[in-house]
N, C-alpha and C positions, 0 to 999 in steps of 0.2 A: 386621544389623550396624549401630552405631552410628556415623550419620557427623561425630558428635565424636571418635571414638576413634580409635587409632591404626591401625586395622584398615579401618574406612573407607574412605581412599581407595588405602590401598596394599596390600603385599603380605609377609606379615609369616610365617615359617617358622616352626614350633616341635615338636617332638619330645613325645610320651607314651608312654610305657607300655600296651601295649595290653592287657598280660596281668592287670594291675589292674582290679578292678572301678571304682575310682574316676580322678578324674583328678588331673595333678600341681598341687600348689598356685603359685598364678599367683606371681612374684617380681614385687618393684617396680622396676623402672627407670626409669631418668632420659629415656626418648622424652619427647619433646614431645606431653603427652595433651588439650593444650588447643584443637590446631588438627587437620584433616583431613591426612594423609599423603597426599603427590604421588607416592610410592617408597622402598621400601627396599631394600637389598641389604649384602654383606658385602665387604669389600677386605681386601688385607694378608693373604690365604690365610687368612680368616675370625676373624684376631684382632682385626678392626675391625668395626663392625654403619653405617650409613650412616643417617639416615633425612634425606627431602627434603619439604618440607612449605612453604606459600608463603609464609612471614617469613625462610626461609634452611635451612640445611643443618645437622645436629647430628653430629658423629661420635663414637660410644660405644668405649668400652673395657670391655667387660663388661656389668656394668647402672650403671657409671657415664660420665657426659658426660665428652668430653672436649677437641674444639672445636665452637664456633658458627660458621659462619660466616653474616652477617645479607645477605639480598637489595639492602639499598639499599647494605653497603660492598663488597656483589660490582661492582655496577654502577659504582661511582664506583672500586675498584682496576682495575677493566678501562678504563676508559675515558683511566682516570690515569697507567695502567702500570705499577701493582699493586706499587711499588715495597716497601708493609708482606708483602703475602705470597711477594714473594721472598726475604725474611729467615725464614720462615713463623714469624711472628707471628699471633697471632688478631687476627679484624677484629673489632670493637664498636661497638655501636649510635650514629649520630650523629646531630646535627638539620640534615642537610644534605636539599638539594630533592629529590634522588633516593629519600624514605621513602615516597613511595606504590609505589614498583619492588617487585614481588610476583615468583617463579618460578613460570612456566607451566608447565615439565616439566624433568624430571629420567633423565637416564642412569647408568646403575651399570655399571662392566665394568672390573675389577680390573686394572690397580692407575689408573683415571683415572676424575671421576667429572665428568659434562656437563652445567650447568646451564644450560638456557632461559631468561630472562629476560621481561618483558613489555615492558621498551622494544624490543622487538627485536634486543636483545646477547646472547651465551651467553660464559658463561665455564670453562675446561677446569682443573679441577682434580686433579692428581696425588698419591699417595699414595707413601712414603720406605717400600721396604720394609725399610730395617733399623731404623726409629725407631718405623714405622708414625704418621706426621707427617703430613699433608695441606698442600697449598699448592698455591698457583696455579699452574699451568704457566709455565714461562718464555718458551715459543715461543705464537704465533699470536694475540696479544692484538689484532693488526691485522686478523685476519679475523674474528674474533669478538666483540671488544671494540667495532665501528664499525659503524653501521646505514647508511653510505654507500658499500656496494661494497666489493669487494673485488680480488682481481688481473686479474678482466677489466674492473672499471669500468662506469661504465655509471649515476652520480647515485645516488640512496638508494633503499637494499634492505636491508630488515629480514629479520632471521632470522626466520621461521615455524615450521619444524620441525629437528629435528636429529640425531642417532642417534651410539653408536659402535659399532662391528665388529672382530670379531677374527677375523683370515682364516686359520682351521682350514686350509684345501685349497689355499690360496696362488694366490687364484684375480685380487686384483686387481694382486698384484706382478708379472703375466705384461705385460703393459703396457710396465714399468721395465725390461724386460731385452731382451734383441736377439731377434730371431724364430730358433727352432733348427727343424732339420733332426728328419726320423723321424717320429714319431708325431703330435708336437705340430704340425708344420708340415701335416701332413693334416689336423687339427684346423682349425686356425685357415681353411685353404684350403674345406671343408666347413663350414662354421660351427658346431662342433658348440658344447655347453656346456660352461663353461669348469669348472676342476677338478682335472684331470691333476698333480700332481707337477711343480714344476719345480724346475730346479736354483739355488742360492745362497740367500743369507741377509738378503738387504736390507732394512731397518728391521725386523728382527724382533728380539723380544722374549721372552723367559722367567717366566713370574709364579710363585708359590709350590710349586703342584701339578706340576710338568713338562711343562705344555704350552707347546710353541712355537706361536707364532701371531704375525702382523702384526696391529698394532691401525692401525685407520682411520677419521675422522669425517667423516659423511652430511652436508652441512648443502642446505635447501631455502628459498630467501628468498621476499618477496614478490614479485617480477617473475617469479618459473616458475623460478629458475635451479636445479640442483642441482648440488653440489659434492662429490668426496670427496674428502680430504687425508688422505695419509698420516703417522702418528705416531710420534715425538716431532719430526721434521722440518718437517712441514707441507709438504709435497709435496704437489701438485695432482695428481691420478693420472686423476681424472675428472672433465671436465666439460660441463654441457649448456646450454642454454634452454629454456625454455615446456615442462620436465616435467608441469607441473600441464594440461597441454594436453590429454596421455595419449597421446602420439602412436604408431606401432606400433612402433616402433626410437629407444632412445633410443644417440646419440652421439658421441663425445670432439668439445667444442668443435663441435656440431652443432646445428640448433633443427630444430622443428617444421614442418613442409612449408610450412605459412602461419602468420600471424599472427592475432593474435585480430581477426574480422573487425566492424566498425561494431554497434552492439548490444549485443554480449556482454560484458560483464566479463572482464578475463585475471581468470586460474583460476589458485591454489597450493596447494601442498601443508602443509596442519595437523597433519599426522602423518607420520612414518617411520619405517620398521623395513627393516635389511640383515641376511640371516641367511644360513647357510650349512645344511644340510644335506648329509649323508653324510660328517661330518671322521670326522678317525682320534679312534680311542679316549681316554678322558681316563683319569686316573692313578683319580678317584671310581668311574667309570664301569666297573673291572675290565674283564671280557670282553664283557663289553655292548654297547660300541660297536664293535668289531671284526665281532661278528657284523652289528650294524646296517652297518656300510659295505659288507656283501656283501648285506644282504639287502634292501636298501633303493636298488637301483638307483647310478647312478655320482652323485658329488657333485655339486652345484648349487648356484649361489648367485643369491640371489632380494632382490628389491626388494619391499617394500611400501609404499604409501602409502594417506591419505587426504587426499582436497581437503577444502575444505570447502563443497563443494556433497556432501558425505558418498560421494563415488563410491571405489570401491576399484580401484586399481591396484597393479596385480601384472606384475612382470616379472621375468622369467630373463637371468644372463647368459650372453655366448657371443663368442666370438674372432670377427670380421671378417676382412677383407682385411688382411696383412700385420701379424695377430696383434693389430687394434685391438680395444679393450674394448668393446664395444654391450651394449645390452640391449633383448630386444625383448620384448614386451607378450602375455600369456596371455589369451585367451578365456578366461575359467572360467563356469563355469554359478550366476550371480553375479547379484542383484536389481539392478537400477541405481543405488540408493543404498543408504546402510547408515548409519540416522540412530543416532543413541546413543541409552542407554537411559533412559525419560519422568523417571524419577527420578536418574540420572546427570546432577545438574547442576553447573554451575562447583564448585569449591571453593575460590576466592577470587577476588577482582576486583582488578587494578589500574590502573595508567592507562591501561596499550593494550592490554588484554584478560582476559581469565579464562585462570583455571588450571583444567583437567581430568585427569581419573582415566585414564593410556594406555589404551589400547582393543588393542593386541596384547599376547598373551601369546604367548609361544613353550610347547611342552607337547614332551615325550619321554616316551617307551614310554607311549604309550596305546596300548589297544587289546589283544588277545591274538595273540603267536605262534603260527601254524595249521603252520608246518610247519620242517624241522628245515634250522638258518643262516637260520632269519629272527625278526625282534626287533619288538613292537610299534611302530608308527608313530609319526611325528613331523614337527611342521609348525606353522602358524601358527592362532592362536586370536583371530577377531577380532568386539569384544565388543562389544554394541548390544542395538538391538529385534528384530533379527534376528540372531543371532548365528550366526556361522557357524567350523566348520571347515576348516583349509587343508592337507591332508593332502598332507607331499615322497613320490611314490614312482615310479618307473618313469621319471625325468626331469622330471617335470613335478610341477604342484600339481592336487588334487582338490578339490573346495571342496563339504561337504557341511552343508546348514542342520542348526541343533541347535533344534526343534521345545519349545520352553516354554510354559508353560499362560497363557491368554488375559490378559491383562495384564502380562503380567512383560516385562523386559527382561535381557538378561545383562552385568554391571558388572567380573565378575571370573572367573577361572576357575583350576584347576592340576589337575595330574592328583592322585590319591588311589587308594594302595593299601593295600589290609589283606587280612588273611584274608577277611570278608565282603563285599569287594569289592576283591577280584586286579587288574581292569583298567578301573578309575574313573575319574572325577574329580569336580571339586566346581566348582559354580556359582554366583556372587552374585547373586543374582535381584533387583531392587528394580522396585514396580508407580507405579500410576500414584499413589495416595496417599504415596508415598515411604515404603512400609514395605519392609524389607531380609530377604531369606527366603537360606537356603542349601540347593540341590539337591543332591544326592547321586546321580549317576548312574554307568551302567554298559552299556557296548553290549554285543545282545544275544549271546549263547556264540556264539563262532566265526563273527563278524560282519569282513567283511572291507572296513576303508577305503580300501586302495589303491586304487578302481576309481573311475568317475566316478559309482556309485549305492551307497552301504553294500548288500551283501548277506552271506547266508547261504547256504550250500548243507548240503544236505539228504539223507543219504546212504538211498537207498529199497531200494537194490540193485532196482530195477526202470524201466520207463521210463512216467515222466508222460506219461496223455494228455488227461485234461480235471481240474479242478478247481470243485468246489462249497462254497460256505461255508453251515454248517449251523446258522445263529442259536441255534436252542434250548439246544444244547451247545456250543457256543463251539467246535464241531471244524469241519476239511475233509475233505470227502470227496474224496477222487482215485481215479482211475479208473486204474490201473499194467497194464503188461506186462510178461512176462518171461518169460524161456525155465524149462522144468519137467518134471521125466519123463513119459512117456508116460501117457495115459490114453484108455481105447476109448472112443471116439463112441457116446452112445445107440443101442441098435438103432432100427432105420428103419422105418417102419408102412408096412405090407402095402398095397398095391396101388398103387405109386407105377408111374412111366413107368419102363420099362428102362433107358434111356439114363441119368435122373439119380440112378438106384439102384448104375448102375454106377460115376458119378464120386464120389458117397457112400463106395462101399467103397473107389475105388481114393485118396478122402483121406485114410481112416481108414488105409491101409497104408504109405501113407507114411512118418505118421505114427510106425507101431510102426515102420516100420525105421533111420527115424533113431533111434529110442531117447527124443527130445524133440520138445519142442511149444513152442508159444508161448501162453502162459496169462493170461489174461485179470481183474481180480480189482477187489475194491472195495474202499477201506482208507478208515479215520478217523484221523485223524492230530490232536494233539494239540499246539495253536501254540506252549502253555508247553515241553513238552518236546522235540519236533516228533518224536516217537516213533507208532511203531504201537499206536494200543487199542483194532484191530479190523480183522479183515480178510474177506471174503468172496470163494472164487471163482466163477466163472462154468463154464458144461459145457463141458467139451471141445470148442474147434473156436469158441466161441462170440466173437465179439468185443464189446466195453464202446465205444457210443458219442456215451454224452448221459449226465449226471447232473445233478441237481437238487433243490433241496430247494424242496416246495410245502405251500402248507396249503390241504387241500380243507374242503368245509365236508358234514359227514356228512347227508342228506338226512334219514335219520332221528331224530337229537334235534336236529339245528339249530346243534351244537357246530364248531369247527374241529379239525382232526386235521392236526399236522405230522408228515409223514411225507419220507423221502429216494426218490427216483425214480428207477430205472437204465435207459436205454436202450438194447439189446445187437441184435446180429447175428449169423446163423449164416451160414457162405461156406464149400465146399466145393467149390470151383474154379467156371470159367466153364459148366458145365453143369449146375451144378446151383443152383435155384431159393434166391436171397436169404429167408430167414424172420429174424422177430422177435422178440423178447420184452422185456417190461416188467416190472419189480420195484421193488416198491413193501416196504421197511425201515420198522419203531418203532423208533427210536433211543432208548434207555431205559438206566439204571442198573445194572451188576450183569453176569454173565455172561451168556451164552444159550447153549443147549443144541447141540451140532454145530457150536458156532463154531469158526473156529481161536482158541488160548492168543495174546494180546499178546508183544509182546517181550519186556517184561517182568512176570512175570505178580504180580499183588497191588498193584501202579503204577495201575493207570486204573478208574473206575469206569465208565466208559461202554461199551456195548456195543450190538448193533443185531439187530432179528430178520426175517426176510422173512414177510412178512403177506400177499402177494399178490404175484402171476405170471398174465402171462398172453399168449399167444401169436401173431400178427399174421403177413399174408400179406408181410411187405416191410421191410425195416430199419426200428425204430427211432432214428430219426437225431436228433431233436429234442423237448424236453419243455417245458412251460410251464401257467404254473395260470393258470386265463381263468375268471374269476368264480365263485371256487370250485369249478372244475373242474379237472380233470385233461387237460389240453392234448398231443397227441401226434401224432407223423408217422409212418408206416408207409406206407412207398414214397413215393407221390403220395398218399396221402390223408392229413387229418388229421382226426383224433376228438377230443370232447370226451366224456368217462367220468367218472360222477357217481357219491360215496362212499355205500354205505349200509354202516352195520355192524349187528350183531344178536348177542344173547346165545347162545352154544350149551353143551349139555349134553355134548356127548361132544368129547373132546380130539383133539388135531389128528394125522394119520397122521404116523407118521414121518418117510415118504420125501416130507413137504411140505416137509422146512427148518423149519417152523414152530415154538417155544415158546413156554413160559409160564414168565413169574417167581414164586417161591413165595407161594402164595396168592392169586394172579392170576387170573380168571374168565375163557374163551374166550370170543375174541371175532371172529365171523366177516366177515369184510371183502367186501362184492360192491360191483362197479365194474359199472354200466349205461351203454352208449353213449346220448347224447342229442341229438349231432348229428355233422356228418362235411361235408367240402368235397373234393370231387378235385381236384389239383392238377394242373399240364401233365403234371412228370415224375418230378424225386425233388425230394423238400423236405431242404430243408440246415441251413435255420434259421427258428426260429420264436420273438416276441419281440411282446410284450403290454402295451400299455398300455390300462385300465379296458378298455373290452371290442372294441377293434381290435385288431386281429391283422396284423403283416407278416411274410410267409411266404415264405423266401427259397428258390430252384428252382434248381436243377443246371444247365438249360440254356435258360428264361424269364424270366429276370430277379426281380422283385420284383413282390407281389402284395399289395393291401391289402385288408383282409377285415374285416367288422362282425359279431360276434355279438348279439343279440337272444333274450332270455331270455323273452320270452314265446310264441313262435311256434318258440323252438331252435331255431334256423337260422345257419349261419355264411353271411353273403352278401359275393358280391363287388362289392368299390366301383369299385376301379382297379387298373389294374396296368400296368408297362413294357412296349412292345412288342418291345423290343431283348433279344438271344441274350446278354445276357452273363451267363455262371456265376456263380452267385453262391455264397460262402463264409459270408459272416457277415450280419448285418442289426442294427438297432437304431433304439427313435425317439429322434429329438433336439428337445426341450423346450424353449422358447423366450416365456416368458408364455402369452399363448393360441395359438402357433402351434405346431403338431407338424408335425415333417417326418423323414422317413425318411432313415437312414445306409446304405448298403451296400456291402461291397466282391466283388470276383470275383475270378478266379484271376488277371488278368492287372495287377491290384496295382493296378487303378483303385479309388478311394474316390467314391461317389456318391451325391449328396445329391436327393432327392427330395420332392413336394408333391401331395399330393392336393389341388386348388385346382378345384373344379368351375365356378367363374366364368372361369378362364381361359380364353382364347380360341381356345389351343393346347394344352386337356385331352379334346376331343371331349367335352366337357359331363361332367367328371368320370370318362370310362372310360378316359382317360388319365393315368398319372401326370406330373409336369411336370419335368422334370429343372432344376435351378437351379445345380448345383455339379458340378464331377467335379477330382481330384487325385492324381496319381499319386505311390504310393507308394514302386513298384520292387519292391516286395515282397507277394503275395497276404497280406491279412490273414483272421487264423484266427478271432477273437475279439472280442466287443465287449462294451463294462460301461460301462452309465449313473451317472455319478457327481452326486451333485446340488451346485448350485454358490449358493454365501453371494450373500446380498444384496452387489449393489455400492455400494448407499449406504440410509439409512436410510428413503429417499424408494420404495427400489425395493421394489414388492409383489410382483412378477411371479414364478412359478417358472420357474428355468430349470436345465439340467442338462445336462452334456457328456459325451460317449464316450467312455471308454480304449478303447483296439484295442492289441491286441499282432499283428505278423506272422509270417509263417513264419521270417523269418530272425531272428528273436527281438529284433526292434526294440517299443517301446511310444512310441504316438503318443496325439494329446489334440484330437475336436474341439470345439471351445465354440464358442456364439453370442455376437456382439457387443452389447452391453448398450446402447448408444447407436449407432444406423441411422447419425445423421449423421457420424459418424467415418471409415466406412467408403469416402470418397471421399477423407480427408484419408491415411490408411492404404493407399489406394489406391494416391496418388501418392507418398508415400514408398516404397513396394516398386516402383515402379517407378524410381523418382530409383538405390536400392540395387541394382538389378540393371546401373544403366549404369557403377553409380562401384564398388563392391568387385569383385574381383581375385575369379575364382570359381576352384576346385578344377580344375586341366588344363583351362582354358580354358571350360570347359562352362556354358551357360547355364540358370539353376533353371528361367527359367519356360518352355524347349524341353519339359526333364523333365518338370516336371508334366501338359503337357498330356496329354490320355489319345486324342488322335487317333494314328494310326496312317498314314503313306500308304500302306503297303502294301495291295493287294490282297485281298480278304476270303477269296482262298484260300492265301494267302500265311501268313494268321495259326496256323493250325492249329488248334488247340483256343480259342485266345485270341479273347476280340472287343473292338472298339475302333468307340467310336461315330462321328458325327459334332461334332467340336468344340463348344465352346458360343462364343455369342459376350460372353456374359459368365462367368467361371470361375464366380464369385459366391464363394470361399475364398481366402484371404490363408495365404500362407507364412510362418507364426508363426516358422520357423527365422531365414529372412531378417529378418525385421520385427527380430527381437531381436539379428541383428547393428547394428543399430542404433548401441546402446551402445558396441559395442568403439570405434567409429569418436571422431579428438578431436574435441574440442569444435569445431574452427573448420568442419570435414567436416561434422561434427553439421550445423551452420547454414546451412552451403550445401545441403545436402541437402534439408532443410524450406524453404527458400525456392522451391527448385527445385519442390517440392511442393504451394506456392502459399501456404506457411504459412510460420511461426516455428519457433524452438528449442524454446520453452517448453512452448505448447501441444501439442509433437507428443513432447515428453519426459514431460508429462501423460497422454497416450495409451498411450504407449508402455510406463510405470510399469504401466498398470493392465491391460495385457496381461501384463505380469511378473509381478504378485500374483496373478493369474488362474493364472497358468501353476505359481507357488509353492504356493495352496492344494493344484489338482490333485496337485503331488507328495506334498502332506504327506497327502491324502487315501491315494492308491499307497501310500504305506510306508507306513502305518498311525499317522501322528502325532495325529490328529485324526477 
């Protein structure tokens, strides 16, 4: 986009044809196409068109001009007492001192139009709707007109930011009226969100379309105050101090807990937005919004702001004590600042400051309705280097980043529907070369934003129990369950113990007599459509419990072979003897022979064939490729089984599963064992970095093991002495340090070091424990994700953990990039656990510890060590309540800490970005 034209810096609607091939021819109008647009919009039930731009206001009548109104005789009728525009006469250009006065920003909200000034004056201009005439407002030329205070006083304060509101849910007129009995009086005594329906009509208004609604103006000056005045009266209905503070409760004629302390700069507000979410339907909107107020949680009405230290505050309101208006402050899952975008710059200068392109856009019905009385989403759009969504639903806002490709920024945004994209929008992109690009986007089918992460669900009709991602085809393998008619159990080979031949039959009988089973199976699932294009099951009785996709390296031509890896278990009660097996899939092109049909069949070209099986005294629980091997656990031991293949002449038995694609040559697959390690008891998990091996045990803890390819041997280096079960494992990469992750069932997370110089490793045969953190919850899973240089200086590889738990939480650990932080970090989590307000009294860091006083017979299955005396992990939750706290909290906190504001909001930032990539890595953004 061109930031000469009128498109540039504003927001400009226009209608086509979409059923033509071509488009409609542009008409000429009379905009102002000389200068960048601050705003436009429509007044006068849209027989007016608005446009604001920083020399003054144009108002159209079609595509011809119809007044000017010039910034420098805004300034000087407001200051003057506007006596030409209450005649409404047009104002015209003069050579008075007031012509460097430029408009900083501009509000549009029918029938009144709110212009910022840059000497720090706004002036409110009204629109005649039977002439459709523009002219000054007659009222509040003393609050607007004057940079010295207003009705609380208080020396000069310049306007900074300013907004108007039209109060759809009649949520700020509950204030104005006497406190009622019933419902709402429970309300206000509960402090729920305000909303509700009240009765009377004070200062409200009717505009073209047949909505009722109270209009009322936000104004935020430079000393922190914020003001809302009711319209056309100019009634104070709210007011505060030191909003720019960000305090947790903002209230009528209230300030900030403290004042801005020694050091700091007071902090205001450069931007503001009041919106409401959940109003009644509009006359445009037909049935639309109706359903939106059922489907979309009870109404709310929300604050936004920006300082201009770029931090974003967000608050809700809600009734107090005897029905006062408050508004308190949302934690959202929010970067700590939110800079604009590298090519979003001023678009004009005047004397006491630049003019900028607003940064919220409000959006309706994005998104798709997933089910029946609910209407896509709606909320706030707020636009930068990181742009983010503010999604109303369920009472509150969700705030989910909108991931743009490396350079760009987002300047502009609206939703965008058509036939080939139902539930769009459109993006301003502009980079660091100030070139202007438009995105065209669309969240993924049946992507849901009400929650506090976008997801999808998945409908498998079965139940997830592992997932593997399978690089060569761009598919996932999942491992499903699900109930399935009967099918008999393999017969059972002759000369087994009587006892476990008996529990054999009396499985299998059960089995027939319920009539079903619980069936076990392997699918490839397809990201683009998330359908089924391949399924495989497992024998009867068998259960699926490791998948993997590896590439072994064929000993005989020296080639690599990606192949998918099944790990399965047969269980026919407690008397009869745990067996194995392993299946080894070519996932290839095309059908295979004895598959199950796809869903839908002639949809997917991929499909998969079993190339090898083979049979093991003891569960398959764990798979991994260790230096072109085939990595595996059966019971307590683990193998490493090395690929050879070979040409054969005669084709594959039937009863093997096995095919061939047409014209495909057989090809015979042998797996040689080449080396093997016993473990104490049952191995749980096993996880490979170059050729060490940490292999996690049922009821020994963690075990570090070294393969060596010339001698084949898997040897042991170290390992924990301590009982605790372990579930998952992983290394965590660090430059040149590797250190071990592992958690066990009793939801301790535990960080480990093979350190053979330490003094407390028995010379390496012990591992050294440095961290432990409880989760609360046993984690099932771990995923090493690799992590972006933190500056251009850093060479180092380093890489952090995703874990997900049983109770389906997703945790992140990463190592800190700079050691010396970690004392400064240190004492701020400890400053934050003396000063915020925890959850029912309860202290984090009691939780985390992973001591136990009980008794070691007390615990049951659970073990809990002896405490560390250093944790050696920092609670990244706490650390990033950091942010919510205001600014003066902020500084007392860091001092406490031994530090300052700046330096430990430097810190703190870059634990955020840390914390941001990790996400955009999870959802798949990057």
């Amino acid at each position: 986009m061109d930031r000469d034209g009128l498109v540039a810096g504003g927001c400009v609607e226009f209608a086509a044809d979409t059923s033509k091939p071509t488009f409609p021819r542009l008409l000429h109008v009379e905009f102002a196409a000389d200068t960048a647009t601050i705003a436009a919009g429509s007044v006068c039930g849209g027989r007016r068109m608005v446009q604001a731009f920083a020399q003054g206001v144009r108002i159209m009548a079609g595509t011809e001009a119809q007044q000017d109104f010039w910034a420098a005789e805004l300034s000087l009728a407001s200051a003057s007492g506007g006596s030409q525009q209450q005649q409404g006469q047009e104002l015209g250009p003069t050579g008075s001192a007031a012509a460097d006065v430029a408009i900083a920003s501009a509000c549009i909200l029918d029938p009144y139009i709110l212009v910022r000034l840059t000497d720090g004056t706004a002036v409110l201009l009204e629109v005649d709707a039977s002439s459709g005439n523009v002219s000054l407002a007659p009222h509040g030329r003393d609050i607007l007109g004057s940079s010295k205070g207003s009705s609380s006083g208080g020396g000069a304060s310049r306007i900074e930011a300013c907004c108007l509101y039209q109060d759809t849910i009649n949520a700020l007129a509950l204030p104005c009226q006497e406190p009622q009995h019933g419902q709402q009086q429970q309300q206000r005594q509960h402090g729920d969100a305000v909303g509700s329906p009240a009765g009377g009509d004070h200062g409200r208004q009717r505009d073209g379309s047949g909505d009722v609604g109270q209009f009322f103006c936000a104004v935020c000056r430079s000393d922190g105050r914020l003001e809302i005045w009711c319209l056309p009266g100019w009634e104070c209905v709210f007011q505060c101090r030191n909003a720019g503070e960000g305090p947790s409760v903002l209230q009528h004629g209230g300030t900030s807990p403290t004042d801005s302390p020694d050091g700091v700069s007071p902090s205001h507000i450069a931007e503001l937005r009041l919106e409401c979410f959940g109003d009644a339907p509009t006359a445009g909107a037909a049935g639309a919004g109706a359903a939106g107020a059922a489907g979309a949680g009870p109404p709310q009405l929300v604050l936004a702001a920006l300082t201009v230290e770029n931090t974003l505050l967000v608050y809700q309101a809600f009734l107090g004590p005897r029905g006062s208006l408050r508004f308190r402050r949302l934690h959202l899952d929010l970067p700590p600042t939110l800079p604009p975008a590298a090519a979003a710059l001023p678009l004009s200068s005047g004397a006491a400051g630049p003019a900028a392109v607003p940064r919220f856009v409000r959006f309706d019905r994005l998104g798709e309705a997933l089910a029946p009385g609910e209407v896509p989403c709606w909320g706030l759009f707020v636009a930068g280097q990181s742009p983010h969504l503010l999604v109303a639903a369920r009472g509150t806002l969700y705030a989910h980043p909108l991931f743009l490709p490396a350079g760009l920024g987002a300047a502009g945004f609206t939703p965008f529907h058509n036939v080939n994209c139902p539930y769009g929008f459109i993006t301003a992109c502009v980079g660091d070369g100030g070139r202007g690009s438009l995105q065209i986007c669309q969240p993924p089918a049946r992507t849901r934003l009400d929650c506090p992460w976008p997801r999808t669900k998945i409908l498998l009709k079965a139940t997830p129990l592992r997932v593997a991602h399978y690089p060569e085809a761009d598919l996932f393998a999942v491992l499903a369950s699900r109930q399935v008619p009967y099918r008999p159990f393999l017969p059972e080979e002759e000369g087994g113990e009587p006892h476990a031949s008996y529990a054999y039959a009396l499985a299998d009988a059960m089995a027939k007599a319920r009539g079903t089973m619980e069936g076990h199976e392997v699918r490839l699932i397809d990201p683009g459509t998330w359908s089924t294009a391949w399924r495989y099951s497992l024998l009867p009785g068998e259960r699926a419990l490791a998948v993997k996709a590896v590439h072994l390296r064929d000993t005989a031509t020296g080639s690599t072979v990606p192949l998918l890896a099944v790990g399965a278990a047969f269980t026919a009660g407690e008397d009869y003897p745990v067996l194995g097996r392993v299946l080894l899939f070519r996932v290839h092109r095309g059908p295979a022979e004895g598959a199950a049909p796809a869903e839908a069949p002639g949809q997917h070209e991929w499909s998969a064939t079993l190339v090898y099986s083979r049979d093991f005294r003891g569960p398959v629980s764990a798979l991994a490729c260790l230096e072109g091997y085939l990595l595996l656990s059966a019971g307590n031991r683990i193998e490493t089984l090395a690929l050879s293949t070979a040409q054969r002449a005669q084709q594959p038995a039937p009863d093997t599963g096995e095919a061939l694609l047409p014209g495909e040559q057989p090809v015979a697959y042998k797996f040689n064992r080449t080396a093997f390690y016993d473990g104490p008891m049952l191995v749980t998990s096993l996880k490979v970095v170059k050729n060490f091996v940490a292999l996690g045990d049922a009821q020994h803890s963690v075990q570090f093991v070294r393969y060596t390819d010339e001698n084949r041997q898997l040897l042991l280096l170290g390992k924990d002495f301590s009982k605790a079960d372990i579930t998952t494992t992983e290394f965590l990469i660090s430059g040149t340090s590797l250190h071990m992750v592992c958690g066990d069932g009793s939801g301790v997370l535990r960080l480990l070091s093979y350190a053979p110089s330490h003094p407390g490793s028995w010379r390496g045969q012990k591992l050294v424990p440095w961290g432990a953190f409880q989760l609360g919850d046993a984690p099932l899973s771990m995923l090493r994700i690799q992590l972006k240089p933190a500056s251009a200086t850093d060479k180092g590889t380093r890489q952090a953990v995703l874990l997900g738990d049983l109770a389906g939480g997703i945790g992140v650990v990463a190592p800190l990039v700079r050691a010396e932080a970690l004392p400064v970090l240190q004492g701020v989590q400890r400053e934050l656990l003396r000063t915020l307000r925890h959850a029912a009294g309860l202290n984090p860091a009691s939780f985390r510890m992973q001591h136990s006083k009980l008794t070691p017979s007390a615990h049951g299955a659970k073990w809990f060590g002896a405490p560390l005396k250093d944790p050696g992990v920092l609670d990244g939750d706490l650390l990033l309540q950091f942010f919510h706290l205001p600014r003066s909290q902020q500084s007392q906190v860091s001092k406490a800490a031994g530090s300052s504001r700046e330096p430990v909001l430097r810190l703190e930032t870059c634990l955020a970005a840390r914390q941001a990539q990790l996400e955009q890595e999870s959802q798949g953004g990057g």
